[in-house]
VOPAGU-2260 file (C-alpha; in pm, 1 decimal, decimal comma):
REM VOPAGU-2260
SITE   aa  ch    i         X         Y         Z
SITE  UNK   A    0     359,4    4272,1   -2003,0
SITE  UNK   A    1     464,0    4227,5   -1663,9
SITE  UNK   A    2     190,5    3995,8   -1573,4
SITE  UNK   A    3     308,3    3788,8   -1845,8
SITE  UNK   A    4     679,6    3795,5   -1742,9
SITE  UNK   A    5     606,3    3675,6   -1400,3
SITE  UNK   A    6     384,0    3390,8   -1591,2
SITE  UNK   A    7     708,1    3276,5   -1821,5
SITE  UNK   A    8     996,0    3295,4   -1545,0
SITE  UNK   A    9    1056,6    2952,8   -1454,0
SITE  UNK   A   10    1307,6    2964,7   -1124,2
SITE  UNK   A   11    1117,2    2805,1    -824,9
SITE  UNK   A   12    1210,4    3023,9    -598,1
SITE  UNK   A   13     984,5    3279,2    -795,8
SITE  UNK   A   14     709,8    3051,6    -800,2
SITE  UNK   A   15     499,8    2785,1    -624,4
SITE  UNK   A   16     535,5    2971,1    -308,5
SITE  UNK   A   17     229,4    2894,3     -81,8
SITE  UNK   A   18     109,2    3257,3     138,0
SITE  UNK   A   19     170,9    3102,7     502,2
SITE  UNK   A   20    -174,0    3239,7     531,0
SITE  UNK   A   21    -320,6    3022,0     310,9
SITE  UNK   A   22    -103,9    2719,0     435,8
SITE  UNK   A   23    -304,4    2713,3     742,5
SITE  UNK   A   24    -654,0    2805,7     624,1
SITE  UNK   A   25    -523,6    2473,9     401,5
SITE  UNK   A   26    -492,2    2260,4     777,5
SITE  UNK   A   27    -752,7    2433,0     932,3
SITE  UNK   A   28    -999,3    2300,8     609,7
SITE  UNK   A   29    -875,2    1955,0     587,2
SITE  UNK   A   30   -1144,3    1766,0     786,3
SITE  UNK   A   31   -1406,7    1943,2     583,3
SITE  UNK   A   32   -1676,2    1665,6     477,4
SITE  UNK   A   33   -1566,2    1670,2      81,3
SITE  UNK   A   34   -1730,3    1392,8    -209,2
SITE  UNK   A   35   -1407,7    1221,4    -327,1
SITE  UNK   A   36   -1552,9    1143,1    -653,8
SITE  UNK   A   37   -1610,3    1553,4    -743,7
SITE  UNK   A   38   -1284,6    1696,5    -863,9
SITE  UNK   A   39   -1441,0    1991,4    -960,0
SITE  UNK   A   40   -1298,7    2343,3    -799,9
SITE  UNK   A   41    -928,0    2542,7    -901,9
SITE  UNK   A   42    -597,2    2414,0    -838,3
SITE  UNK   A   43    -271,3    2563,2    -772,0
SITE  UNK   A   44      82,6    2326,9    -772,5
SITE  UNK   A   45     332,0    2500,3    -458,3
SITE  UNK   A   46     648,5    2380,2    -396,2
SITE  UNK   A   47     650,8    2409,6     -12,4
SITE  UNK   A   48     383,6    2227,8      86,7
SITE  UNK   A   49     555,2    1900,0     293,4
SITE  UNK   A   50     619,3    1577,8      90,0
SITE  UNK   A   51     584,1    1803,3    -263,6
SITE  UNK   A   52     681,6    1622,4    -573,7
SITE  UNK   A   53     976,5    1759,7    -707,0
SITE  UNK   A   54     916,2    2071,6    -976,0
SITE  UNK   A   55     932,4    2090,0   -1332,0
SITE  UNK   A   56     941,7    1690,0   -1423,8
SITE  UNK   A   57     764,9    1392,4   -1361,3
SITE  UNK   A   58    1092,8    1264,3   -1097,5
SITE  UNK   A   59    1380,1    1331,8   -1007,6
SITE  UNK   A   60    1532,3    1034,9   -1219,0
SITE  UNK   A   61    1398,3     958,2   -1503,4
SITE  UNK   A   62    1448,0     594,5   -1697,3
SITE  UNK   A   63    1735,9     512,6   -1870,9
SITE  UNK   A   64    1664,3     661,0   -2260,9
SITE  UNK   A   65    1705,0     513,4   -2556,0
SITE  UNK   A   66    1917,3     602,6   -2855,8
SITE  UNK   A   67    1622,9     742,7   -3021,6
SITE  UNK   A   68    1578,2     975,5   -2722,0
SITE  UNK   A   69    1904,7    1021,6   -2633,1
SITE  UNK   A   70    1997,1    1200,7   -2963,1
SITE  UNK   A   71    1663,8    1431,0   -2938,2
SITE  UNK   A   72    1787,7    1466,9   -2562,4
SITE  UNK   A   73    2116,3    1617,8   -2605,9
SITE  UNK   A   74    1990,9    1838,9   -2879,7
SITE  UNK   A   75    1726,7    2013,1   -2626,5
SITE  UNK   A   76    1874,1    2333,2   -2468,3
SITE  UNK   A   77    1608,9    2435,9   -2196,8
SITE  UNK   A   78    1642,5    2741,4   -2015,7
SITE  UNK   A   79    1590,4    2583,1   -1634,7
SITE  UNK   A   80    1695,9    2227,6   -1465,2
SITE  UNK   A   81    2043,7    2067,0   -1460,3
SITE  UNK   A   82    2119,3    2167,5   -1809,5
SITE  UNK   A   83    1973,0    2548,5   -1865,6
SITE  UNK   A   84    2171,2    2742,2   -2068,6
SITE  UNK   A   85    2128,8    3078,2   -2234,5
SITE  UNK   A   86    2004,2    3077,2   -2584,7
SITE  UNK   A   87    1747,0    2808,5   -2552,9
SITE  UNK   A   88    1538,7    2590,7   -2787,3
SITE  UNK   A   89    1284,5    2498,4   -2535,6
SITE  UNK   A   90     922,4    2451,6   -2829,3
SITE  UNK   A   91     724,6    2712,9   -2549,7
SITE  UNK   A   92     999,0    2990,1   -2649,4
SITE  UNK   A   93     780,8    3005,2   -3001,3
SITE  UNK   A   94     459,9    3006,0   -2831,5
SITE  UNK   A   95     432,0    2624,8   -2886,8
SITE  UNK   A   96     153,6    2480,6   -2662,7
SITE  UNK   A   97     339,2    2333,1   -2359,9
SITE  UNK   A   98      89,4    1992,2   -2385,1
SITE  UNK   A   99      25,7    1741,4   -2166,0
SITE  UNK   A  100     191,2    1641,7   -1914,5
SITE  UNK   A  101     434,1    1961,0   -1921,2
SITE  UNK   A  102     161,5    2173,8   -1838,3
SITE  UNK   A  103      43,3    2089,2   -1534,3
SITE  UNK   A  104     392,4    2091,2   -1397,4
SITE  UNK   A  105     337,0    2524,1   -1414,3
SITE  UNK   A  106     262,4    2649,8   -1058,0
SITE  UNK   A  107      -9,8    2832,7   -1198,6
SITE  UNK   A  108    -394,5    2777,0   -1179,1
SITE  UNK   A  109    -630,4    2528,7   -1368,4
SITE  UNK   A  110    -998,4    2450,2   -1298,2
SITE  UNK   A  111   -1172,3    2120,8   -1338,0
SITE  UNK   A  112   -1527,6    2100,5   -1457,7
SITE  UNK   A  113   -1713,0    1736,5   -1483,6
SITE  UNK   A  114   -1977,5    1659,8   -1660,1
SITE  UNK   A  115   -2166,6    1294,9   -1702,4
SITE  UNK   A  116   -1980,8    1277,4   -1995,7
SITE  UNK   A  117   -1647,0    1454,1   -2028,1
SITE  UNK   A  118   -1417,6    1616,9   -1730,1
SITE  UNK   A  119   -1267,1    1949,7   -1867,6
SITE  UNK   A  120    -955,6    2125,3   -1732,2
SITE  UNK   A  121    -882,2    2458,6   -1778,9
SITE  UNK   A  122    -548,9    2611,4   -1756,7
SITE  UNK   A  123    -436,2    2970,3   -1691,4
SITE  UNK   A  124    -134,3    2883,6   -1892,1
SITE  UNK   A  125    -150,8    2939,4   -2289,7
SITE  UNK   A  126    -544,8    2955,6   -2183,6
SITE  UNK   A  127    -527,0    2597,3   -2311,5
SITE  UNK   A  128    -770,9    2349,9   -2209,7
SITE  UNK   A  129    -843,8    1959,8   -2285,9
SITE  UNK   A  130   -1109,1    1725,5   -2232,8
SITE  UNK   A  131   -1148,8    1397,3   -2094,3
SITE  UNK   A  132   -1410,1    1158,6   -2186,4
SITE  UNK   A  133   -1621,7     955,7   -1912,5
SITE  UNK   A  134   -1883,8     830,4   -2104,3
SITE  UNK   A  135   -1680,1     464,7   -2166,4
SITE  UNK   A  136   -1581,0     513,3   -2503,8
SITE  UNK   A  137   -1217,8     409,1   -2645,6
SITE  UNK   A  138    -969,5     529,5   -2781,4
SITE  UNK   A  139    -964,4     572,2   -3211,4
SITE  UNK   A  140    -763,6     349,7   -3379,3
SITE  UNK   A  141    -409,2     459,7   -3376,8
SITE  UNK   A  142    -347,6     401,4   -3759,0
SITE  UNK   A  143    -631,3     726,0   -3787,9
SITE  UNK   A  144    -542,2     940,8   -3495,0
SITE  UNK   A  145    -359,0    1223,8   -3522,0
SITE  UNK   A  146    -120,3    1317,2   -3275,0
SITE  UNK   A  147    -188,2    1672,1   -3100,3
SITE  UNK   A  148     -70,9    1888,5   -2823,1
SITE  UNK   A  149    -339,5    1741,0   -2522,4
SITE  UNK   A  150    -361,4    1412,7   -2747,5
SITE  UNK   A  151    -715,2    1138,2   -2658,7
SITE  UNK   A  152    -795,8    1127,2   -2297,0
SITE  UNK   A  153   -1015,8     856,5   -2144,4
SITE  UNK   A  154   -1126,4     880,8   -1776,6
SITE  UNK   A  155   -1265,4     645,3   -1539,7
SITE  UNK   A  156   -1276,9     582,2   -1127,4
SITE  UNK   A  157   -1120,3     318,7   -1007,5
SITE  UNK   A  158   -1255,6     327,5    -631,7
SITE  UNK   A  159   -1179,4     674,1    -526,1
SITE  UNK   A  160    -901,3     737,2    -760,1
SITE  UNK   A  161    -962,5     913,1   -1126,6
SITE  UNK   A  162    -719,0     724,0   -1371,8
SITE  UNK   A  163    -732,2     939,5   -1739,9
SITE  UNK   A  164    -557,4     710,2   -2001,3
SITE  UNK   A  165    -400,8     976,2   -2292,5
SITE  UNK   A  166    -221,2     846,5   -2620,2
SITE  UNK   A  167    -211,9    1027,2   -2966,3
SITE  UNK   A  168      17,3    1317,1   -2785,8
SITE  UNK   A  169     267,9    1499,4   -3041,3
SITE  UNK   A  170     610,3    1451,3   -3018,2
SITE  UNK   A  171     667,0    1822,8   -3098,5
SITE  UNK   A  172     603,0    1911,5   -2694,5
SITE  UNK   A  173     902,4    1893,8   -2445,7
SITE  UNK   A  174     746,9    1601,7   -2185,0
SITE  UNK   A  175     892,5    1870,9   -1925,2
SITE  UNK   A  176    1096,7    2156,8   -1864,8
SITE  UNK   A  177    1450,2    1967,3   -1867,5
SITE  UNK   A  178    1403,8    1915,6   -2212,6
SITE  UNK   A  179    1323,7    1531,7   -2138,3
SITE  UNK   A  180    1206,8    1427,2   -2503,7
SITE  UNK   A  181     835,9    1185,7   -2543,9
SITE  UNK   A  182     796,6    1021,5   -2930,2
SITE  UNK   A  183     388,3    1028,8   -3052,9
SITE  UNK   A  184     348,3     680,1   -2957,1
SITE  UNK   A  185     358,4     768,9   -2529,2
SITE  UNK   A  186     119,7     610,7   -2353,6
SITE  UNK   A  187      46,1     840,0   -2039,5
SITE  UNK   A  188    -131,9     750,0   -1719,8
SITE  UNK   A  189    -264,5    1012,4   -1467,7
SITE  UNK   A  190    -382,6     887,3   -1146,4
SITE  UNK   A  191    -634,8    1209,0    -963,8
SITE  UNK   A  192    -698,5    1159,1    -587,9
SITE  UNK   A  193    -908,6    1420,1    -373,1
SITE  UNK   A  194    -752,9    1302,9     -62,0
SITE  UNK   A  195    -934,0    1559,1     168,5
SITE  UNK   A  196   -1102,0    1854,2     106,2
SITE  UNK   A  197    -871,5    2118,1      -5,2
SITE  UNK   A  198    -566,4    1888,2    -162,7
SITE  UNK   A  199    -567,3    1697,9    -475,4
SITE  UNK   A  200    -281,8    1503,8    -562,9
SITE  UNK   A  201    -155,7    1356,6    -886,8
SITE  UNK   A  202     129,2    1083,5   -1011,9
SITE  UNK   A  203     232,0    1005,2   -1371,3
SITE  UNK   A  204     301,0     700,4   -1562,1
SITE  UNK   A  205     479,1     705,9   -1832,1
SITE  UNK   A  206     468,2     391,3   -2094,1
SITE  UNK   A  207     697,2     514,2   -2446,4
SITE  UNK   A  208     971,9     215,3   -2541,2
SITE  UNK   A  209    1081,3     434,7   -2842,0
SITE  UNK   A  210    1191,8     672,7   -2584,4
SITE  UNK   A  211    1248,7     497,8   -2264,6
SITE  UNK   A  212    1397,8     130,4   -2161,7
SITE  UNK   A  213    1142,0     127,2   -1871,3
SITE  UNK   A  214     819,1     253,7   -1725,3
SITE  UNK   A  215     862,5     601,7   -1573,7
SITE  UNK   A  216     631,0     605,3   -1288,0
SITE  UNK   A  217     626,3     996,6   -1121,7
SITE  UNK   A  218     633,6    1074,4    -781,1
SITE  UNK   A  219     316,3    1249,6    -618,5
SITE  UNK   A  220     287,8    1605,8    -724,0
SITE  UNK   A  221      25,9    1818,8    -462,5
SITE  UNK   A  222    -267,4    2102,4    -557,6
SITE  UNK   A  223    -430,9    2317,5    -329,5
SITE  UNK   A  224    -729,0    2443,5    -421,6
SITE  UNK   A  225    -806,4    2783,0    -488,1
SITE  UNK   A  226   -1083,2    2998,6    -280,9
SITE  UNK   A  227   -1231,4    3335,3    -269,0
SITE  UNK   A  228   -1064,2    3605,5    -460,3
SITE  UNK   A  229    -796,0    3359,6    -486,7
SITE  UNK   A  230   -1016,4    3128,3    -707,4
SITE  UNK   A  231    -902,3    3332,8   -1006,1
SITE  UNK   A  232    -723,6    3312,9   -1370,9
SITE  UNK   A  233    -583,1    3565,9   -1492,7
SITE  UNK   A  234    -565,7    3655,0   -1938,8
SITE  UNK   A  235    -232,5    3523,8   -2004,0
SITE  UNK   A  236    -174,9    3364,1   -2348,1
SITE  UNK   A  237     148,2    3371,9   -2501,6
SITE  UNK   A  238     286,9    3667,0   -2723,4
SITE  UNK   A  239     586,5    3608,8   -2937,5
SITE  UNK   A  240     726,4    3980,5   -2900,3
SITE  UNK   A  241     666,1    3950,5   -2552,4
SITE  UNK   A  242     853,0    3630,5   -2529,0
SITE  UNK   A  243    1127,9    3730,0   -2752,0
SITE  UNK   A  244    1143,3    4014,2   -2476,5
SITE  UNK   A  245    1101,4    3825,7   -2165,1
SITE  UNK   A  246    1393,7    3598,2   -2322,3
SITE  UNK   A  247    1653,9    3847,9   -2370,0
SITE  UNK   A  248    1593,5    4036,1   -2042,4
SITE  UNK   A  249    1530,6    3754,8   -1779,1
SITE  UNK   A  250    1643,8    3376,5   -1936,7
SITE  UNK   A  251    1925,1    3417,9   -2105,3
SITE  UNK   A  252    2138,8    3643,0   -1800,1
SITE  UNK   A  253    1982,1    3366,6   -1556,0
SITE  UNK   A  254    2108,6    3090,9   -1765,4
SITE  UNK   A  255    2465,1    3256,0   -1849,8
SITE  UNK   A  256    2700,5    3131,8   -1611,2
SITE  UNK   A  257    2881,3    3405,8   -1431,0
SITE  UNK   A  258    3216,4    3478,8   -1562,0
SITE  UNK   A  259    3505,4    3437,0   -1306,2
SITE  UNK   A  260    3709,7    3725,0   -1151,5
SITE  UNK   A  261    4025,7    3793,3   -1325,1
């Protein structure tokens, strides 16, 4: 149970904390000879490494919403970003899969595996995985698809760069942890880039006019990748009791705000 705690508490200054030991086996590696085009290894999202994307969300500042979003917006109570409060509605608090791209905001491990065909990614988190298909196919028709949690991913190079094209993504998952809504018709854009050896970075694009005025185009989130002993996942899926524990001892006292002095 305490394993899992640690897994659900969603301060960063809990997580995404990079050993200073590993930070410099990280510089010491960078000039290692490295195929740009293989992706394949496990990667780790921590919040100190220099020029980080910010935590939790795509940016900072997302696009101006729409009604439609604006009404699902200020009916989300999350329990972490500039409107946590105690008593929270966030979908993960019911062991809801977090989805994509929510969960690879987590600063917790996922693997990639390619194939000729498909690139798979693992997550620690919810043990969830998705695939990505490489093999040029498109995407079903949208009258027949059915909108789920990791949604239809496509994947192709474009020079050294890995661009996965995702639609069909339910509207049931929180698009991150500030409660920032998506509708089922998001179009989502990931752009992968090994950009040496030991880093892989990655920046969203998000295309949904039911939910946003604009394109939001994320800033540059960075993964280290795992090695050794460190390479390692550990069984964490999500347990309502334990949640329903986890809530009332940890979120909702960090999300109270204090009560003044008398």
């Amino acid at each position: 149970m305490a394993a899992l705690g640690a897994m659900l508490v969603l301060p960063l200054f809990v997580h995404a904390q990079m050993p200073a030991s590993q930070a410099g086996s990280a510089k010491s590696d960078a000039s290692t000879a490295f195929d740009a085009h293989d992706l394949s290894g496990m990667w780790e999202f921590f919040a100190n490494i220099p020029g980080q994307g910010i935590y939790a969300t795509p940016s900072k500042t997302p696009p101006p919403m729409t009604a439609w979003a604006k009404a699902r917006y200020d009916l989300a109570k999350p329990g972490y970003g500039p409107k946590a409060q105690a008593g929270g509605n966030d979908p993960i608090l019911k062991c809801y899969p977090s989805g994509i791209p929510r969960i690879e905001f987590f600063p917790q491990p996922f693997e990639i595996f390619q194939s000729p065909e498909r690139t798979f990614m693992f997550f620690e988190r919810e043990h969830e995985w998705r695939q990505i298909w490489t093999d040029g196919r498109s995407h079903p028709d949208p009258k027949v698809l059915e909108p789920t949690w990791m949604g239809d991913s496509t994947g192709k190079w474009d020079g050294d760069t890995f661009v996965v094209d995702t639609v069909g993504l339910t509207a049931k998952s929180w698009l991150d942890f500030y409660g920032d809504p998506h509708s089922d018709d998001m179009h989502l854009v990931e752009k992968f880039k090994r950009v040496d050896h030991d880093t892989l970075t990655l920046q969203l694009i998000v295309e949904d006019p039911k939910a946003y005025t604009s394109t939001w185009v994320g800033d540059v989130k960075t993964y280290k990748l795992l090695k050794g002993k460190k390479a390692y996942m550990e069984e964490l899926p999500c347990i309502p009791e334990e949640e329903d524990s986890f809530t009332n001892r940890i979120r909702m006292p960090a999300a109270t705000p204090p009560r003044p002095r008398q």
